[in-house]
C-alpha positions, 0 to 999 in steps of 0.5 A: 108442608108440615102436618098439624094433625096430632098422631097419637103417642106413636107411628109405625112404619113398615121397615122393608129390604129393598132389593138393591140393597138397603131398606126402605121404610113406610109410615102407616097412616101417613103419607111418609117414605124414606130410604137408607143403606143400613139400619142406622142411617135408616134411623136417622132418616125416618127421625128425620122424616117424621119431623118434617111432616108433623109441625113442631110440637105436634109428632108422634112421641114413639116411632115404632119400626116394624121388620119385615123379612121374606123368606123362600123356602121349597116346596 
């Protein structure tokens, strides 16, 4: 069911890679998540997503996605 709480102008999702491969990308706030196998594709699906939580009229203008990389270094 879509939600009709206004957001704001923006919603950040924390954008991930998973470790079988792609990414994933998980909405601050609100109780979205969605996956994909390459950024583009990605994209698409949060665009996706966001439209299908807010009720029309009522979703964010912005989505801000926000990279995050692990790196392992030695000791």
């Amino acid at each position: 069911m879509a939600n009709d709480r206004i957001p704001g102008n923006e919603i950040i999702f924390v954008v991930e890679q998973a470790e079988e491969g792609g990414f994933t990308a998980y909405a601050l706030g609100e109780p979205i998540v969605t996956e994909a196998d390459s950024l583009p594709e990605l994209k698409a699906m949060v665009r996706d997503a966001v439209r299908c939580h807010f009720s029309v009229g009522n979703g964010p203008a912005i989505i801000r996605l926000h990279m995050v990389t692990e790196e392992v270094i030695s000791a």
